[in-house]
C-alpha positions as CSV (number, residue, x, y, z in Angstrom):
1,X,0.0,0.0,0.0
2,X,1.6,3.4,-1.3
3,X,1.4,6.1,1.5
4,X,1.1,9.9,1.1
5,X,1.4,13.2,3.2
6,X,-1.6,15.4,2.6
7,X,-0.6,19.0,4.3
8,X,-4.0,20.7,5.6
9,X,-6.3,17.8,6.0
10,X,-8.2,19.4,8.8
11,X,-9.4,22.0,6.1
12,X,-12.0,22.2,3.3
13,X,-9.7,21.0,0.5
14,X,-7.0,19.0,2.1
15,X,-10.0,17.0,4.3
16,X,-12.1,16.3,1.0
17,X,-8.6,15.1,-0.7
18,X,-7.4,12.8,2.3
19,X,-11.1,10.8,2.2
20,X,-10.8,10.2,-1.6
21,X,-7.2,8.7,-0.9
22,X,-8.4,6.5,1.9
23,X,-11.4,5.4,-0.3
24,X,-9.1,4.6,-3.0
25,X,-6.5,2.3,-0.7
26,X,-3.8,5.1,0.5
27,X,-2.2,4.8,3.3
28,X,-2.5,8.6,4.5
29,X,-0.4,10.7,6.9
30,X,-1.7,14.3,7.7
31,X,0.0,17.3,9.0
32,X,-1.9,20.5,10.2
33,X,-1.6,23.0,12.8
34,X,-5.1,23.7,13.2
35,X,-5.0,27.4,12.9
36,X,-7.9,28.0,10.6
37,X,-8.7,23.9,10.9
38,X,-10.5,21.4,12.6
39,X,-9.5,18.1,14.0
40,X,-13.2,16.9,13.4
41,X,-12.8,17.4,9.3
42,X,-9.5,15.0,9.0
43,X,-10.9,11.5,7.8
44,X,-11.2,8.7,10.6
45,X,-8.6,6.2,9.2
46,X,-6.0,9.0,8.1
47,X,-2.7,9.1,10.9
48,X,-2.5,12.3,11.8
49,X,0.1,14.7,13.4
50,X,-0.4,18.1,14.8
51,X,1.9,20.8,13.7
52,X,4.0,23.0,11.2
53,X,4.5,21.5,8.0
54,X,7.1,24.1,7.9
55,X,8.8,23.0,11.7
56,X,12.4,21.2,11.4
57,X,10.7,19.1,14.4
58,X,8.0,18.0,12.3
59,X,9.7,16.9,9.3
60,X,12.4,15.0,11.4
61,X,9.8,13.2,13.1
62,X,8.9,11.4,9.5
63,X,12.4,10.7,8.4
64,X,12.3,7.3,9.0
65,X,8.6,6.8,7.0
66,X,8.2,5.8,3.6
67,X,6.3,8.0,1.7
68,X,5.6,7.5,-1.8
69,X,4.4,11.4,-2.6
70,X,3.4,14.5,-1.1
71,X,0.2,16.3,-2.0
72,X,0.7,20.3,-0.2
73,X,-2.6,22.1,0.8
74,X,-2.1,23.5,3.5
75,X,-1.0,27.4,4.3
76,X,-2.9,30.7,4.6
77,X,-5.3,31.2,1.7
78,X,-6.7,34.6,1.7
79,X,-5.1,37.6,0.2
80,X,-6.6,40.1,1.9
81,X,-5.1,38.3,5.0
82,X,-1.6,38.2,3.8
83,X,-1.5,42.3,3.9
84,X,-1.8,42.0,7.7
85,X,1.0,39.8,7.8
86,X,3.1,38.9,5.1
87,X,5.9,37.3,6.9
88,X,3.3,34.8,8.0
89,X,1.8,34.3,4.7
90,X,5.9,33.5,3.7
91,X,6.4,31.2,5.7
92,X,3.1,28.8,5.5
93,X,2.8,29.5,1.6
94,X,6.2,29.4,0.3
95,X,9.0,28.0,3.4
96,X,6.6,25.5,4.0
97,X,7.0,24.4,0.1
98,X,10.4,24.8,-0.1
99,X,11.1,22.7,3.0
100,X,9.0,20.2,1.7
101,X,10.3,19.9,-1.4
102,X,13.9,19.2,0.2
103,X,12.7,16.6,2.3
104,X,10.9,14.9,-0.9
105,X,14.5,15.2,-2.0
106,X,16.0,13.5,0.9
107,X,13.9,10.9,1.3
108,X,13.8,10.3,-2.4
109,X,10.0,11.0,-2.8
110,X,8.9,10.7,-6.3
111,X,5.9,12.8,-6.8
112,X,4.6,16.3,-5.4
113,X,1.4,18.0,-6.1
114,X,1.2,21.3,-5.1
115,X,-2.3,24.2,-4.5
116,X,-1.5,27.0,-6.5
117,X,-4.0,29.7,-7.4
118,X,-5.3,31.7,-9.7
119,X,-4.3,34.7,-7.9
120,X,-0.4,34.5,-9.5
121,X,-2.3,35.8,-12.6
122,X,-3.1,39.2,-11.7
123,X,-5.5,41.1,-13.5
124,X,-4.8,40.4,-17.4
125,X,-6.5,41.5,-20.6
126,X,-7.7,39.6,-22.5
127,X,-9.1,38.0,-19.1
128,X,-9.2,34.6,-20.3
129,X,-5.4,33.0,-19.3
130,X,-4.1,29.7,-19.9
131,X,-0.4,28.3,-18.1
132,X,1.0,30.6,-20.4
133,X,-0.1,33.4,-19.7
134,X,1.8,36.4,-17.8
135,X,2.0,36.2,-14.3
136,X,1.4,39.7,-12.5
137,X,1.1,38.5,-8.6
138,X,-1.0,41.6,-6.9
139,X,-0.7,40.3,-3.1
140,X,1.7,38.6,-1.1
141,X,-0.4,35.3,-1.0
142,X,0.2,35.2,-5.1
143,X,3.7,36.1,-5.0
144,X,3.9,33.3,-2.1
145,X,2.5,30.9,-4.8
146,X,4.1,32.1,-7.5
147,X,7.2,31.5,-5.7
148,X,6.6,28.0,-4.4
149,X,5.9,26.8,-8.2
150,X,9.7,28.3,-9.2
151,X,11.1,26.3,-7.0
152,X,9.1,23.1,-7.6
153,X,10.3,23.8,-10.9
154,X,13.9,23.7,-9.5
155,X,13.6,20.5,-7.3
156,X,12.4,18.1,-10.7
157,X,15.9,18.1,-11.3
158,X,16.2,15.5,-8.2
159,X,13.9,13.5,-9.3
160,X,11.0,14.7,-8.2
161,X,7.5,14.6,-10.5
162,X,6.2,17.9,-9.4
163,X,2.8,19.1,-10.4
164,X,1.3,22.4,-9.6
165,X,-2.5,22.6,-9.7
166,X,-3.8,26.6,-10.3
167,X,-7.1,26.2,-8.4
168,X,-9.6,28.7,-9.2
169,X,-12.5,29.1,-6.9
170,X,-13.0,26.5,-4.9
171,X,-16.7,26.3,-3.4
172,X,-18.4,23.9,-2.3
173,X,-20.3,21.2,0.5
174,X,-18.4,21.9,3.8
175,X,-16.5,25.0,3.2
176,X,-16.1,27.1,6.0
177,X,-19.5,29.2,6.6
178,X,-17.1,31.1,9.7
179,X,-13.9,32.0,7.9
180,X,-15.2,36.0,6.4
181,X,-12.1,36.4,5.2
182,X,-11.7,33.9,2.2
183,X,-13.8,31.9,-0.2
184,X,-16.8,34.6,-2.2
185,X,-19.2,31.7,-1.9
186,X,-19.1,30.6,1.3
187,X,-18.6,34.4,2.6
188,X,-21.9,35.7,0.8
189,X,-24.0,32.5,1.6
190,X,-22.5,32.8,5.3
191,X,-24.6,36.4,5.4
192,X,-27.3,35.6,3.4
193,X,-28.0,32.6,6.1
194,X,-27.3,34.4,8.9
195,X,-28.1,38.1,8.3
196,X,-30.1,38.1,5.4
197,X,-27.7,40.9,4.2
198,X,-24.2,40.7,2.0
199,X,-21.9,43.1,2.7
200,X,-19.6,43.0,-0.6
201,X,-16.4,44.5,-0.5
202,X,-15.5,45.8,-3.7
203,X,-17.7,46.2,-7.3
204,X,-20.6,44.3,-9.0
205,X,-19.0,43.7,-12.0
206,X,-16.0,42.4,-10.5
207,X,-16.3,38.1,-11.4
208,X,-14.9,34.9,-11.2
209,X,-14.4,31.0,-12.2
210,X,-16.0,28.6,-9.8
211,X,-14.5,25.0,-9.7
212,X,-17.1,22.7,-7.2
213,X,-15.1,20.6,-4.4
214,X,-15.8,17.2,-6.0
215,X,-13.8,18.1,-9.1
216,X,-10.8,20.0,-7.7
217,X,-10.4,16.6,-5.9
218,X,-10.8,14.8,-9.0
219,X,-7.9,17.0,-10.8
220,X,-5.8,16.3,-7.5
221,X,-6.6,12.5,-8.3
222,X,-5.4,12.5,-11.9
223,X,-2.5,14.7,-11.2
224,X,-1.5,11.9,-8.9
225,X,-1.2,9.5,-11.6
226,X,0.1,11.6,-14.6
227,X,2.9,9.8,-16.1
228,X,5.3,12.2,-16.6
229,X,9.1,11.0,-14.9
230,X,10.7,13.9,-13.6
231,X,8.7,16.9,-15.2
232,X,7.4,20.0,-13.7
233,X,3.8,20.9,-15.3
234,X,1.6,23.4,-14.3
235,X,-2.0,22.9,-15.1
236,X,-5.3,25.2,-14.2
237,X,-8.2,24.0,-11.9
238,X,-10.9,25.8,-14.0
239,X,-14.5,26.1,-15.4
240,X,-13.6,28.5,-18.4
241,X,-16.9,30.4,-17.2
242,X,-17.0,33.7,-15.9
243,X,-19.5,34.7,-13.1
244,X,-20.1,38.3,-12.1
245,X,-20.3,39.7,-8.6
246,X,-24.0,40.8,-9.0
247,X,-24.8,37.7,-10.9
248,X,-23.8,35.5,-7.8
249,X,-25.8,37.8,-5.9
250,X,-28.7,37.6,-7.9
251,X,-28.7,33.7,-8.2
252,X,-28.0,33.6,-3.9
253,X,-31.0,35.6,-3.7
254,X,-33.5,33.9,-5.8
255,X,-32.3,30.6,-4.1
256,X,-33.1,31.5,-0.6
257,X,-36.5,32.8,-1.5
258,X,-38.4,33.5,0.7
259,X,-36.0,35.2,2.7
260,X,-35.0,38.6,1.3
261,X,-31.2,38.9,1.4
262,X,-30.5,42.7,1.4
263,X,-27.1,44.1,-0.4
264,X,-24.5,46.4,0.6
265,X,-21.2,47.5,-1.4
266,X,-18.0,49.2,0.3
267,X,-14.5,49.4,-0.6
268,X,-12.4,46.5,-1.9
269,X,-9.8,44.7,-0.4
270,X,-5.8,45.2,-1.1
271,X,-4.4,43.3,-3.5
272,X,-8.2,41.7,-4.8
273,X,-8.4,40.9,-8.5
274,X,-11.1,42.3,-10.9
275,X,-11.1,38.9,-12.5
276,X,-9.9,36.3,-13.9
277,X,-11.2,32.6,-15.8
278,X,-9.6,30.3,-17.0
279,X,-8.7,27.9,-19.9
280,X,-8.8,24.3,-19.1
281,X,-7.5,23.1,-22.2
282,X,-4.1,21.5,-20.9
283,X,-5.4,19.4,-18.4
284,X,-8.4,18.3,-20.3
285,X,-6.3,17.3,-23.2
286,X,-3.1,15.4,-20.9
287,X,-5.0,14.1,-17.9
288,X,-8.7,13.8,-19.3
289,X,-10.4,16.2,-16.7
290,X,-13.3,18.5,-17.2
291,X,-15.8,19.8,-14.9
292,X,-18.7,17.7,-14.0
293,X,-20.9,20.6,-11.9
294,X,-21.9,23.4,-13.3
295,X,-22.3,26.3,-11.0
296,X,-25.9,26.8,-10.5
297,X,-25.8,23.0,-9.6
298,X,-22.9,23.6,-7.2
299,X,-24.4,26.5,-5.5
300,X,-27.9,24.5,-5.4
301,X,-25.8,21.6,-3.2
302,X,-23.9,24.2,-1.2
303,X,-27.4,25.6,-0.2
304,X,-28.9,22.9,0.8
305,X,-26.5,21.9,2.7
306,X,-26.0,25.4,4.5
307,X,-29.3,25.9,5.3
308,X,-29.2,22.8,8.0
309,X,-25.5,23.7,8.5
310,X,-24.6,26.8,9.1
311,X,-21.4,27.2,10.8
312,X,-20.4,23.7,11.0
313,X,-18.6,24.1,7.9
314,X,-15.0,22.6,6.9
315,X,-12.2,25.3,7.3
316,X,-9.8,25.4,4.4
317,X,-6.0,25.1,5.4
318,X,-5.6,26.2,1.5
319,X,-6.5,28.1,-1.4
């Protein structure tokens, strides 16, 4: 039985990745620190160790374990967040990588998969980017990520298969309903539920590409098992469709009926992208994925499930 190290499992992403690995016969080993986590949302059956994925202690403490690949979720995940403390955002987004990375070297791990974002794109026109496209980082989280993919792209020369994943926006069953700080989703339904009033920071036409939970994990899946030897690839996590600020709002709204949801705009947030989506091409054409949910599907689950659960969400250790 091949055994990975999922970073962040107590989180949205990482949690929903670590259950799809036990259900498909991994051995799995979790790290988390449980800062924006919860011990509840790791997987029964999944060993798991508190902590730093970034701590010396914490890496020594597995030297003697075979692992066969590392997939890294984990770190801080909102770029509004990494203005208030960048040095933080360093160390869980991109030392946590890099140290990582050098103990996949050490221990002669053969694969790493790592949660990159859309946010290393910028704002770009035209809008639509592909893997190609320029990379004009506009907070420290996407320079963080930006970052961590440079030197993945450095470490294949050990060996090491490394793949990183540009997720776009990741919503979904069990996102964090608590966290106000990241995920447009989960934050607007959060106030819908609870307030019946979305306070949005920033403009209506501002928009972006929603990917559902269930096929981030299954990107993450056949990333996993791309046959590639020691390449680095870099592959978006996307829809290809664009959805507006106001158009979210408006679909929120008309969901929740027959509670009336008020709306409220203010100022953006530093570093916050207009928008952008993005071209799937790549990894439909070498892995064979494509998005099964639209989004007025995935918001229809997400709904249904917040309504009976609000604030007992999963918290994201990740994008």
């Amino acid at each position: 039985m091949e055994t990975l190290l999922v970073t962040g499992a107590a989180g949205f992403i990482g949690g929903a990745i670590a259950k799809r690995l036990l259900e498909e016969g991994y051995n799995v080993i979790t790290i988390d620190n449980l800062t924006t986590g919860y011990k509840k949302n790791v997987p029964d059956g999944c060993e798991f160790i508190y902590g730093n994925d970034f701590d010396d202690e914490v890496l020594e403490g597995l030297k003697d374990r075979n692992i066969d690949g590392i997939i890294h979720i984990a770190g801080q995940s909102s770029g509004e967040v990494s203005f208030s403390n960048p040095v933080y955002d360093l160390r869980t987004n991109t030392e946590s990588t890099l140290k990582l990375l050098d103990f996949a070297r050490k221990k002669g791990v053969e694969r790493f998969i790592y949660a990159s974002s859309m946010a290393v794109y910028g704002d770009q026109d035209p809008d639509f980017v592909d893997e190609r496209s320029a990379t004009i980082p506009k907070s420290f989280y996407a320079v963080g990520k930006l970052a961590s993919e440079n030197y993945m792209r450095i470490f294949t020369q050990f060996g090491i298969s490394c793949t990183a994943l540009r997720f776009f926006n990741v919503y979904g069953v069990g996102q964090n309903m608590e966290n106000l700080n990241q995920g447009m989703v989960s934050i607007y339904l959060a106030m819908a539920l609870k307030e019946h009033h979305i306070t949005i920071k920033g403009e209506p036409d501002r928009f972006r590409d929603f990917v559902y939970i269930d096929d981030v994990v299954n990107a993450v899946w056949l990333a996993l098992h791309r046959k590639c030897g020691n390449s680095f690839e870099i592959y978006n996590v996307s829809s290809g469709t664009k959805k507006y600020v106001s158009e979210i709002i408006k679909m929120i709204q008309k969901k929740l009926k027959p509670i009336d949801v008020s709306v409220e705009y203010t100022s953006g947030t530093p570093g916050d992208q207009h928008g952008v989506y993005g071209n799937n091409t790549k990894i439909n054409k070498e892995l064979g994925w494509r998005p099964f949910y639209d989004f007025d599907e995935g918001l229809s689950l997400m709904i249904d499930w917040a309504k009976n659960d609000v604030g007992g969400g999963e918290v994201d250790g990740e994008n």
